[in-house]
FILUMBA-450848 format. One line per 3 residues: number of its first residue (from 1); for each residue x negated, y negated, z negated of C-alpha. Coordinates in nm, 2 decimals. Layout:
N
NUM) X,Y,Z ~ ... .
% end
This chain:
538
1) -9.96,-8.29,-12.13 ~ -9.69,-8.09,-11.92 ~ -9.83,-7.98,-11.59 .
4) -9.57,-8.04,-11.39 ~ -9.43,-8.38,-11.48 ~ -9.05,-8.27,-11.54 .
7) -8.83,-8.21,-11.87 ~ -8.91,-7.86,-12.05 ~ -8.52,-7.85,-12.04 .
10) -8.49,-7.85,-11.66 ~ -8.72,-7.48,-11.58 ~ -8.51,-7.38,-11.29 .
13) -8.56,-7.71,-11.13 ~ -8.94,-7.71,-11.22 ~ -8.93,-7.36,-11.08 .
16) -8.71,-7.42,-10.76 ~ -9.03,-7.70,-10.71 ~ -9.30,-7.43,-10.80 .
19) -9.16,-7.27,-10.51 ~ -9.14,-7.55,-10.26 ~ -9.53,-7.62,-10.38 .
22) -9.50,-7.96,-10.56 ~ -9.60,-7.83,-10.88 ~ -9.88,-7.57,-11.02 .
25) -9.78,-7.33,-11.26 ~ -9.96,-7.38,-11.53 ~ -10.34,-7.18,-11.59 .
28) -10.49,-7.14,-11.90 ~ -10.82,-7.22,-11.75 ~ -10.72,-7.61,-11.64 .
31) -10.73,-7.72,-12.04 ~ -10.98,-7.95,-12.04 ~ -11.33,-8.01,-12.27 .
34) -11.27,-8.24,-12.58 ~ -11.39,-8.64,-12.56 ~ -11.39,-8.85,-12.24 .
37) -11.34,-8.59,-12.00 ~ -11.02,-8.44,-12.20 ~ -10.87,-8.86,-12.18 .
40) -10.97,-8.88,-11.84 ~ -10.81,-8.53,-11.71 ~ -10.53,-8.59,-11.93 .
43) -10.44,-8.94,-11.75 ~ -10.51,-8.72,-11.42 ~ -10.23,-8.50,-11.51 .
46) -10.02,-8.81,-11.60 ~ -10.10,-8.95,-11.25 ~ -9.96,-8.63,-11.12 .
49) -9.66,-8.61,-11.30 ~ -9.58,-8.98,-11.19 ~ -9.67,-8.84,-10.85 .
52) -9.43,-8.52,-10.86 ~ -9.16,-8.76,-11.01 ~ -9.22,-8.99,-10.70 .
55) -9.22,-8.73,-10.46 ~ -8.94,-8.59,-10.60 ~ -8.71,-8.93,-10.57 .
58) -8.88,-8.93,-10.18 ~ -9.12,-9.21,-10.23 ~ -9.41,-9.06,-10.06 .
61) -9.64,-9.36,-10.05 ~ -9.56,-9.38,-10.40 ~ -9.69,-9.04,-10.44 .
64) -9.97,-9.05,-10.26 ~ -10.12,-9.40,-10.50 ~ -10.04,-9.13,-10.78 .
67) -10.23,-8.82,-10.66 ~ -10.47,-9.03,-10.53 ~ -10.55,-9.16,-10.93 .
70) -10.54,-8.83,-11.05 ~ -10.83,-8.73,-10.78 ~ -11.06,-9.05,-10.87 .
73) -11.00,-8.96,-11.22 ~ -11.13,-8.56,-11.15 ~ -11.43,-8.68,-10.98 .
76) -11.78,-8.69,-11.14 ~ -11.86,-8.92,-10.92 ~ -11.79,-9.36,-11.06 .
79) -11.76,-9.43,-10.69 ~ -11.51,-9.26,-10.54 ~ -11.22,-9.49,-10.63 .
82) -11.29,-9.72,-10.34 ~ -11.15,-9.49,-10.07 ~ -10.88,-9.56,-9.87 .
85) -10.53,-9.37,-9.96 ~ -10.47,-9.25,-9.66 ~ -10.82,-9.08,-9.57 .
88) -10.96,-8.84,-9.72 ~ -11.22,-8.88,-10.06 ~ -11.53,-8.74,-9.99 .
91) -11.59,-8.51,-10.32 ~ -11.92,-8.54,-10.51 ~ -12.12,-8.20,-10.54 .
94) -11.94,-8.07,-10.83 ~ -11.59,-8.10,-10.91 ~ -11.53,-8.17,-11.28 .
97) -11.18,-8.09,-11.33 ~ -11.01,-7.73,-11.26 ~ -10.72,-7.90,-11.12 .
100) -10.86,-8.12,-10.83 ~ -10.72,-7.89,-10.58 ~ -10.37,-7.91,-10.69 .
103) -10.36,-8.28,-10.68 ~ -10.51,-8.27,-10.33 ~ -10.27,-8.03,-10.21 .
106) -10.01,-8.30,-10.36 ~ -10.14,-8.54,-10.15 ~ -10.12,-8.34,-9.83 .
109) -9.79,-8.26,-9.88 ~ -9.73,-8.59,-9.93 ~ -9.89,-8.68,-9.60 .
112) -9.66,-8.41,-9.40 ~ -9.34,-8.58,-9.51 ~ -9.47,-8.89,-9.39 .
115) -9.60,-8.74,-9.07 ~ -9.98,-8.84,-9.13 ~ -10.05,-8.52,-9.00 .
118) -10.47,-8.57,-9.02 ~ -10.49,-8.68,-9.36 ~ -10.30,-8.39,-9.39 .
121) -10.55,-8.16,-9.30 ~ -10.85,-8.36,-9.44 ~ -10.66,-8.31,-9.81 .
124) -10.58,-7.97,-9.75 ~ -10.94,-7.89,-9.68 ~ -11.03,-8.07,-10.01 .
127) -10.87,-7.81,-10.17 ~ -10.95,-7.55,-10.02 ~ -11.30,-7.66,-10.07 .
130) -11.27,-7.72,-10.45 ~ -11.10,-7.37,-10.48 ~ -11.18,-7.17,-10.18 .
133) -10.91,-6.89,-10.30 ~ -10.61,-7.15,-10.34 ~ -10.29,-7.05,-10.13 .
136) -10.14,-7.38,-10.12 ~ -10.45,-7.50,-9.93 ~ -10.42,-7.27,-9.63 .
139) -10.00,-7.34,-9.63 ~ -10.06,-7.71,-9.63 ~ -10.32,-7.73,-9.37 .
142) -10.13,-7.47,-9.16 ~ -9.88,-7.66,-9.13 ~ -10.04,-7.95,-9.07 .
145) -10.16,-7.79,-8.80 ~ -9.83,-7.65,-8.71 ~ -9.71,-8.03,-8.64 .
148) -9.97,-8.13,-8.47 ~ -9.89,-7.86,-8.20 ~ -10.23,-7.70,-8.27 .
151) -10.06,-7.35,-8.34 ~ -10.38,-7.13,-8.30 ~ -10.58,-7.36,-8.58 .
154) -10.27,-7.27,-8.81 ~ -10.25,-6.92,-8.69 ~ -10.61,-6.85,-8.89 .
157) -10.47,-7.05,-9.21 ~ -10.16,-6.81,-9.24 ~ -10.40,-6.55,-9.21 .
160) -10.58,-6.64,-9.47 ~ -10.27,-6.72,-9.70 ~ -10.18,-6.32,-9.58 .
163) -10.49,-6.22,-9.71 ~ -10.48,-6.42,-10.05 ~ -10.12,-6.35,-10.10 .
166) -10.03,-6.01,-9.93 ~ -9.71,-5.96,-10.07 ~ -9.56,-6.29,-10.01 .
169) -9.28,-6.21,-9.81 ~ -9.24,-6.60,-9.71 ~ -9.63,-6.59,-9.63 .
172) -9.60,-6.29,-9.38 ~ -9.29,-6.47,-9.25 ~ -9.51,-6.81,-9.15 .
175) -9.78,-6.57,-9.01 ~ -9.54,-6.36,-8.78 ~ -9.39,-6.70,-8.66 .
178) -9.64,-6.87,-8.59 ~ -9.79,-6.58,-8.42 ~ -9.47,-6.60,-8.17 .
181) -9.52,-6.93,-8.06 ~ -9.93,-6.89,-7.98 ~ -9.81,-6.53,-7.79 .
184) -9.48,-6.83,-7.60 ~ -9.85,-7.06,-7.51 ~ -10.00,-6.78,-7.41 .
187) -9.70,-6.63,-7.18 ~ -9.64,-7.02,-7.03 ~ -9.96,-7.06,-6.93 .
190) -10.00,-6.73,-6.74 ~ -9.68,-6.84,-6.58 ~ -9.78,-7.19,-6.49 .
193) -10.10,-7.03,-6.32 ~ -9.92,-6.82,-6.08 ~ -9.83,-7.20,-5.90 .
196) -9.48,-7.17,-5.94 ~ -9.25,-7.40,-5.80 ~ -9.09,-7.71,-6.05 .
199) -8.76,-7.66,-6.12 ~ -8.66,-8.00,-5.87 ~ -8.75,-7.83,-5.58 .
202) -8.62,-7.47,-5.64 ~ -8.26,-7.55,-5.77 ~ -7.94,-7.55,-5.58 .
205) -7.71,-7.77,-5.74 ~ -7.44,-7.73,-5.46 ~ -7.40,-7.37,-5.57 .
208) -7.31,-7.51,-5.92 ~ -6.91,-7.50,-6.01 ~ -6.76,-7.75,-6.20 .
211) -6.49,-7.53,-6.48 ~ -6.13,-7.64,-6.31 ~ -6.04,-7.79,-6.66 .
214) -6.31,-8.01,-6.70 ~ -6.17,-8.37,-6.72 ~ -6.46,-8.60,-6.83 .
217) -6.70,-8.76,-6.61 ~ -6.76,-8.71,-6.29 ~ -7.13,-8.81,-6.13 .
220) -7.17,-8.90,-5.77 ~ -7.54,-8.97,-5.65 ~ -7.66,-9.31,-5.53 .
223) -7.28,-9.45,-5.70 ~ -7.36,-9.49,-6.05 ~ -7.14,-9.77,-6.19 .
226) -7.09,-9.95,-6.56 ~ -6.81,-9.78,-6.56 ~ -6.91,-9.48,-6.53 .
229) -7.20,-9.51,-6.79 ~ -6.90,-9.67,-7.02 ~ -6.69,-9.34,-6.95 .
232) -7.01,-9.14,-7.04 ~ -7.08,-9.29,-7.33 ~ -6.72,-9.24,-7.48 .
235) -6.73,-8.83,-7.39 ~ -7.04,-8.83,-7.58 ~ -6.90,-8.99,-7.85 .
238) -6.62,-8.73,-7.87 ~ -6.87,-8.45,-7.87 ~ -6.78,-8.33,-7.58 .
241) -7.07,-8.20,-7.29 ~ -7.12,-8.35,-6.96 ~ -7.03,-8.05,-6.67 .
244) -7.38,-7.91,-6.60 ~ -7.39,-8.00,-6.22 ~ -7.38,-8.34,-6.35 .
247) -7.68,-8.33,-6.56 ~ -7.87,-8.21,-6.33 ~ -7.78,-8.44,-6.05 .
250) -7.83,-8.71,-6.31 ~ -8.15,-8.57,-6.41 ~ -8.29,-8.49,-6.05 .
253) -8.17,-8.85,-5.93 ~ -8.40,-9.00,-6.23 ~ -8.72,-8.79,-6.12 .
256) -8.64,-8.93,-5.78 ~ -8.65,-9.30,-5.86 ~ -8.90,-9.25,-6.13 .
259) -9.14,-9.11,-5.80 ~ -9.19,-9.45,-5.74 ~ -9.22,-9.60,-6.04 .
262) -9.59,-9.64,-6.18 ~ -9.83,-9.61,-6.49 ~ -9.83,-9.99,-6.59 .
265) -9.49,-10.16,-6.49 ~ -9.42,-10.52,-6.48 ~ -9.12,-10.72,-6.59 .
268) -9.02,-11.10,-6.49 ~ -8.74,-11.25,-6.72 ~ -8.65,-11.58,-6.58 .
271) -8.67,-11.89,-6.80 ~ -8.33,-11.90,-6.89 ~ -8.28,-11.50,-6.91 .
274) -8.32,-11.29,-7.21 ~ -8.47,-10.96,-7.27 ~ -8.45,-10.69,-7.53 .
277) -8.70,-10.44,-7.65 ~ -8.56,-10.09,-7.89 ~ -8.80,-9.86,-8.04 .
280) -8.80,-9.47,-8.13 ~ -8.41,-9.35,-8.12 ~ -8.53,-8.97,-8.20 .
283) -8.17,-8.85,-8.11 ~ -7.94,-9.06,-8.31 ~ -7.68,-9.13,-8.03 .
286) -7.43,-9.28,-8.25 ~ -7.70,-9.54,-8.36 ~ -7.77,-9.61,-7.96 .
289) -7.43,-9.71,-7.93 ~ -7.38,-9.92,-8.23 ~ -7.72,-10.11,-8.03 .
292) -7.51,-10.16,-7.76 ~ -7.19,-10.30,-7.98 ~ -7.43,-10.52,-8.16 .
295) -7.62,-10.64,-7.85 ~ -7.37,-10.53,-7.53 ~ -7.47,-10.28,-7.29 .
298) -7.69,-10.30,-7.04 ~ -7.63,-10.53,-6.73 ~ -7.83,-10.73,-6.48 .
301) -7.78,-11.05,-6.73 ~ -7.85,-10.81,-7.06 ~ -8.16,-10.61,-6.96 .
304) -8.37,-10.35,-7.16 ~ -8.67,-10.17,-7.29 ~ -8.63,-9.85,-7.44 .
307) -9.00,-9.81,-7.56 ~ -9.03,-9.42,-7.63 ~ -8.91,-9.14,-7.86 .
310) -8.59,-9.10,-7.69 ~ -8.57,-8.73,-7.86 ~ -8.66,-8.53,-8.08 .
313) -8.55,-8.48,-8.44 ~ -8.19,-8.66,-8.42 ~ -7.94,-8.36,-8.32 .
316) -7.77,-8.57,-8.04 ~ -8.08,-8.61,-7.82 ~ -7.96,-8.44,-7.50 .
319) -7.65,-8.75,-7.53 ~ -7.91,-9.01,-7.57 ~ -8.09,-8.92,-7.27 .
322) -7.86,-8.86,-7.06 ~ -7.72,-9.22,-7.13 ~ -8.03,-9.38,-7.10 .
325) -8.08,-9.24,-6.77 ~ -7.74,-9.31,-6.61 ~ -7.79,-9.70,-6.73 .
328) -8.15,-9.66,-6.54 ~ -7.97,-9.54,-6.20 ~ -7.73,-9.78,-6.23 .
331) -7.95,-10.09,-6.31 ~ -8.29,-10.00,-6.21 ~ -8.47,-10.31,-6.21 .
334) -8.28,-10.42,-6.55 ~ -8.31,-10.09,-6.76 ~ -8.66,-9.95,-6.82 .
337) -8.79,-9.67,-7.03 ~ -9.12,-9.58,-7.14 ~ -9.28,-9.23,-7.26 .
340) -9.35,-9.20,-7.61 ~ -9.57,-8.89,-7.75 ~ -9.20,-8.69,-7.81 .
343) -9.19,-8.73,-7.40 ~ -9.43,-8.42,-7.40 ~ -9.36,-8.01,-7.36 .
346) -9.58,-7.94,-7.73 ~ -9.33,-8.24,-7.93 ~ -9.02,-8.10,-7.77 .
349) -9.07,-7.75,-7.90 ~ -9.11,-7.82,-8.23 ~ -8.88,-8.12,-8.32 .
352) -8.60,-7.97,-8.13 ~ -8.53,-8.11,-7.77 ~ -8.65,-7.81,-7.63 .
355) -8.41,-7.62,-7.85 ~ -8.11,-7.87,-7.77 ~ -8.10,-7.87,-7.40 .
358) -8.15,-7.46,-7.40 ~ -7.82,-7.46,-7.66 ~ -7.63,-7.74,-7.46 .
361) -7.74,-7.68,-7.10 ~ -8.00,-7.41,-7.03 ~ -8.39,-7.38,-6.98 .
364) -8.40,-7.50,-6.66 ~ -8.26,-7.83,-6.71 ~ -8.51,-7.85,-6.97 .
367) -8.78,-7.76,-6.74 ~ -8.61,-8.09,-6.53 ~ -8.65,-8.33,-6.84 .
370) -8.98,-8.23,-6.88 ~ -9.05,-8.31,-6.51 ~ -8.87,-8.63,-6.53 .
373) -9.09,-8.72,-6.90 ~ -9.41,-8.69,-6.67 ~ -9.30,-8.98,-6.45 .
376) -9.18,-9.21,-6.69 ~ -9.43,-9.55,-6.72 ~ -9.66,-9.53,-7.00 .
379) -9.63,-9.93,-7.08 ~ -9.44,-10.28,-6.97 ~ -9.61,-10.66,-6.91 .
382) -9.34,-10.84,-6.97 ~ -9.38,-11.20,-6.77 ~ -9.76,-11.15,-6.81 .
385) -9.80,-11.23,-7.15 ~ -9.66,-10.93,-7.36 ~ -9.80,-10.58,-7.36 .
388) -9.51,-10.36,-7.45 ~ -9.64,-9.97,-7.59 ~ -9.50,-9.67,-7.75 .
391) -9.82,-9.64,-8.00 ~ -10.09,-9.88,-7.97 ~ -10.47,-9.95,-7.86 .
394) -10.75,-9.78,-7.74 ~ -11.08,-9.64,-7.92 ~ -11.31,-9.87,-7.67 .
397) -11.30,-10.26,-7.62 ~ -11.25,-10.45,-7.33 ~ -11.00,-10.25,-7.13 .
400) -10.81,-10.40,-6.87 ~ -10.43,-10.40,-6.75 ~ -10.61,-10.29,-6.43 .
403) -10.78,-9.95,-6.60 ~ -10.47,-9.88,-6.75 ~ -10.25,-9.90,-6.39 .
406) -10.50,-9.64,-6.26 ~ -10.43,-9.37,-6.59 ~ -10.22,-9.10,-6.43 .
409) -9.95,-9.03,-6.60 ~ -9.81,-8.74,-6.41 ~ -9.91,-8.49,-6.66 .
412) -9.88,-8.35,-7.02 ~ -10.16,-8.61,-7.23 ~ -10.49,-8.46,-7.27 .
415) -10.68,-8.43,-7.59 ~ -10.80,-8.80,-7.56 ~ -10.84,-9.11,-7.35 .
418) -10.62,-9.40,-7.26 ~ -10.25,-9.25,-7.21 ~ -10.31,-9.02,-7.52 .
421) -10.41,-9.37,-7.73 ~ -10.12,-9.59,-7.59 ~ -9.88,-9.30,-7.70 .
424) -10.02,-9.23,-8.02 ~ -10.25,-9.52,-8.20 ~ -10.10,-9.73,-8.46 .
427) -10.24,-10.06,-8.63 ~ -10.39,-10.10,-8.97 ~ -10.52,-10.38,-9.19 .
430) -10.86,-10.35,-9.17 ~ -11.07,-10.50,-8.90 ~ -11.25,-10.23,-8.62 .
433) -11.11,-9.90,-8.63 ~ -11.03,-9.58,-8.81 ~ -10.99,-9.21,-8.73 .
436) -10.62,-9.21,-8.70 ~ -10.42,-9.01,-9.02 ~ -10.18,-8.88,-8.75 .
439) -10.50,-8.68,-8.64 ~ -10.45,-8.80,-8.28 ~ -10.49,-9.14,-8.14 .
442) -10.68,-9.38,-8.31 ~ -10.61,-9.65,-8.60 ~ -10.74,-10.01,-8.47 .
445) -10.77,-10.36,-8.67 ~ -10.67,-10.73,-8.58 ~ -11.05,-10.79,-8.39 .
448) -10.93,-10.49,-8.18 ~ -10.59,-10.67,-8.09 ~ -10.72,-10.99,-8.02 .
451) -11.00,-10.85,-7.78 ~ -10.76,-10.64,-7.58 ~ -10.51,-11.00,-7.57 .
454) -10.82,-11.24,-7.50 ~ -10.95,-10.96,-7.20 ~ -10.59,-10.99,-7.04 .
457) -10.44,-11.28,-7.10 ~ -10.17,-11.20,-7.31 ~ -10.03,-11.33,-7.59 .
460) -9.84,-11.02,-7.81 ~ -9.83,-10.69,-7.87 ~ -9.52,-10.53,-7.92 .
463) -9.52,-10.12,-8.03 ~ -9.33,-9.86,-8.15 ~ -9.39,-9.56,-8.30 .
466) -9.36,-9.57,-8.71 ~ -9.09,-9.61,-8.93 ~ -9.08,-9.91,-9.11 .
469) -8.80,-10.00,-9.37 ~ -8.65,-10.27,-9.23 ~ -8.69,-10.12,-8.90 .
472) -8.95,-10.35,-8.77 ~ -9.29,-10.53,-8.90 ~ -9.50,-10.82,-8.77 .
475) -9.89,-10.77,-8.83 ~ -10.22,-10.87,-8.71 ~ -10.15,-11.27,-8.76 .
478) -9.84,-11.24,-8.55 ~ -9.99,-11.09,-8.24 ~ -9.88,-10.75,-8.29 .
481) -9.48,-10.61,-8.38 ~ -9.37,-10.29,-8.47 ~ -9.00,-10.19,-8.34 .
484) -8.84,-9.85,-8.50 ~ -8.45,-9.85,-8.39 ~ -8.32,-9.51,-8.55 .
487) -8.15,-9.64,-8.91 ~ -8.19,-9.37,-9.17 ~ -8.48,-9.18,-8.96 .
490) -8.36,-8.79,-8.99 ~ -8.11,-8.87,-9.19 ~ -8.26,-8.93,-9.54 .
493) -8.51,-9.22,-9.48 ~ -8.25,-9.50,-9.55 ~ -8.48,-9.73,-9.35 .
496) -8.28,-10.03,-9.13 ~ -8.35,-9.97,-8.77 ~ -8.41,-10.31,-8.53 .
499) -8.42,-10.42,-8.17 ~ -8.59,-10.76,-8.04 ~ -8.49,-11.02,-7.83 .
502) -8.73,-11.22,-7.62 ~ -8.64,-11.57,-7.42 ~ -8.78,-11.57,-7.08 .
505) -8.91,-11.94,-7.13 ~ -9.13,-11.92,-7.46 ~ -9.12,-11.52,-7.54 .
508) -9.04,-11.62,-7.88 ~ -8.97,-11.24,-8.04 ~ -8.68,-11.23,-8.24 .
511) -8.53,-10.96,-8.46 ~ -8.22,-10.77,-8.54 ~ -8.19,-10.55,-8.83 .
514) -7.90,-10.29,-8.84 ~ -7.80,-10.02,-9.09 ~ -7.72,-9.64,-8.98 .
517) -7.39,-9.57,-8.87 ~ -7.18,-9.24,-8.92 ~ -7.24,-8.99,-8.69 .
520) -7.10,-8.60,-8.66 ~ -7.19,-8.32,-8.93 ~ -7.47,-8.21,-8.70 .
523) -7.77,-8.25,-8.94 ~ -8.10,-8.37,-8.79 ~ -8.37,-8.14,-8.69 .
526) -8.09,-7.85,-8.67 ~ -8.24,-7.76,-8.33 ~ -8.60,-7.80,-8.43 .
529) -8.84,-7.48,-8.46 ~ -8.72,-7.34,-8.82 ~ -9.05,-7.25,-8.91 .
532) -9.14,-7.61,-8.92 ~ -8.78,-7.73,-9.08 ~ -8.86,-7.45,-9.38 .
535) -9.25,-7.58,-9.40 ~ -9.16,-7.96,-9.43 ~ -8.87,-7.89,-9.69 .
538) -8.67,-8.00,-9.45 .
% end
């Protein structure tokens, strides 16, 4: 059976995919022994043909149920079919087919497009275990790694791929980049340890002139109106940039009020109020406003929770944030936003903020932002019954509202504990919990749901955090709801995006689905790190 699962009259295609590492070339040594084994490798390298076909038409969970046959069907072992398809299959002590490694590799890749970033890795070691000398191992969990922000584990991957391919000119590439951005780490951290100033306390933005010409907005502190955000929102629209003194002063009035904000925050709708909640946005400004014409702008009778991943990804993410901050100063108590794990210095280097605001603006209203990120609340009670998150639950039971108000949240989020979990868990169907395939955070049950509702009094969680085709999903018997609000995530998902609306009286979620909208020919992830873009076929 053909290898790679595409026509014999297509080879520049089949080659173009050679290249991007969905296919193997073909190796005289993978033809299998006669009988049983020969059926059962063949319908392997059927599985992985459906899989490459899958992949190709960007079904990647589709993908992964294929690759994930062809491995079950390598195995020695009778047993290994009961694993989940997202973790990793343990592999018996012998590997009976020669290709195992490819179809692992498969999977991993699989796993990068859909951001499971830990299953990622676990695949990609698979391989490398079955064939310690295979390439496409080290590149996979590289970049794994890569995404995870864990440049120095990738670093020693692209070594290896150097070693085992030392004339790969796109190999040496990887290596030298990602060698940059450990020697960047290295250079921040030295300056962070010489106790230098932030950037709100060192910068004069009297000194700042505003360009005689400019004729857009104009921001004056502690005077934020409607109209103003109405005025800002249509200059953005245009494409046009915000003078830079009034980003800043926008920026350094939102690290003021956010001083006094705090870790846990609570909301009171009144009975006969309403009250929406809006997930990830990751940038798509043009999709933030359609929100608003589907659902009005924000005002003391319309208020709002935008629960995390402001940026990031989308291409307009310096517009978003800007917007969503001049709504907060002018309707504190009625707009709130919460910090989602693309809130963080490590995200916003690789998926492009960081990039964005240096192109737009410069670095050190970047540097602001990321002050500003540190402040923001890491969760919402809405009327005392609904726990509102970016990500999800914790690794332990029994934790209070209480613990959670005492997290401090004025920092980057460590390796593990409470603020990493709320800002990077997700749910899943089984009951207890899982290592999480993100590689960070942890995946938790229904049982782990109900006890964290039952220990507080609450009645639903609603989360964030992963993109689900009709932008939103209700799990866990009703008590927990996902909310994803960018349509189209990165431009070639083609997934709905969704906001809810709550009554103050009953909390009674309901949904809104909405397709993507049009926006300018700035593609997404244009202003990400390009090593990344080029890794993730992106």
């Amino acid at each position: 059976s053909s290898h790679s699962g595409f026509s014999a009259h297509a080879p520049a295609r089949r080659g173009a995919l050679w290249e991007a590492g969905l296919v193997e070339q073909p190796d005289s040594t993978t033809s299998a022994s006669m009988g049983d084994e020969d059926e059962k490798w063949a319908k392997a390298e059927k599985a992985k043909a459906d899989g490459n076909a899958a992949f190709k038409a960007g079904n990647y969970m589709k993908a992964v149920v294929a690759y994930t046959l062809a491995v079950n069907l390598s195995e020695d072992d009778e047993d290994v079919g009961l694993d989940s398809l997202d973790g990793p299959i343990e592999p018996p002590a012998k590997s009976a087919n020669p290709s195992i490694q490819i179809y692992y590799a498969n999977r991993a890749f699989c796993h990068i497009k859909m951001e499971n970033y830990g299953s990622a890795v676990a695949d990609a070691t698979k391989a490398i275990e079955a064939k310690a000398d295979f390439s496409k191992g080290y590149y996979r969990r590289g970049t794994a790694y890569m995404a995870l922000g864990r440049p120095k584990d990738a670093l020693k991957d692209f070594m290896q791929l150097c070693k085992l391919a030392p004339s790969d000119k796109d190999a040496r590439d990887k290596l030298k980049a990602c060698q940059k951005i450990v020697q960047q780490e290295k250079f921040a951290l030295a300056i962070a340890s010489e106790k230098t100033k932030p950037v709100s306390e060192t910068v004069d933005v009297n000194s700042m002139i505003v360009d005689s010409g400019y004729d857009g907005p104009r921001y004056k502190s502690g005077e934020v109106t409607p109209e103003f955000c109405k005025e800002l929102m249509e200059w953005q629209r245009k494409e046009k940039v915000i003078a830079k003194k009034f980003a800043y002063q926008i920026v350094l009035d939102m690290i003021e009020q956010l001083r006094s904000s705090s870790t846990l925050v609570d909301i009171d709708v009144p009975e006969t109020g309403e009250f929406t909640v809006c997930g990830d946005v990751h940038g798509q400004f043009y999709d933030l406003l359609n929100i608003w014409e589907i659902n009005k702008p924000p005002s003391e009778d319309n208020p709002y929770l935008f629960n995390g991943d402001f940026v990031d990804r989308g291409s307009f993410s310096t517009e978003v944030i800007l917007i969503l901050f001049a709504w907060k100063l002018c309707y504190p108590k009625h707009m709130h936003l919460a910090r989602g794990n693309h809130e963080t210095r490590n995200m916003n280097k690789l998926y492009g903020f960081e990039g964005e605001v240096t192109k737009k603006f410069d670095e050190d209203l970047y540097q602001l932002f990321c002050e500003a990120f540190c402040l923001l609340p890491l969760g919402h009670v809405i009327n005392k019954k609904v726990f509102v998150v970016h990500g999800g639950l914790f690794s332990k039971d029994n934790i209070t509202l209480d613990e959670i108000r005492k997290v401090n949240r004025e920092q980057e989020p460590p390796d593990e504990g409470l603020m990493t979990e709320m800002l990077w868990s997700d749910p899943q169907v089984p009951r207890g919990r899982s290592p999480s395939k993100r590689g960070v955070g942890v995946a938790f049950g229904q049982d782990v749901t109900e006890n964290f509702l039952e220990t507080n009094d609450l009645k639903l969680v609603i989360r964030s955090h992963e993109m689900k085709e009709e932008g939103y999903e209700i799990e866990h018997s009703g008590k927990l709801i996902t909310i994803f609000s960018a349509p189209n995530y990165c431009d070639q998902m083609g997934n709905k995006g969704a906001f809810i609306r709550l009554d103050g009286k009953t909390l009674t979620p309901r949904t809104t689905a909405f397709a993507a909208v049009p926006h300018p020919n700035v593609r997404a992830m244009a202003y990400a790190n390009p090593m990344l873009g080029q890794m993730m076929g992106m």
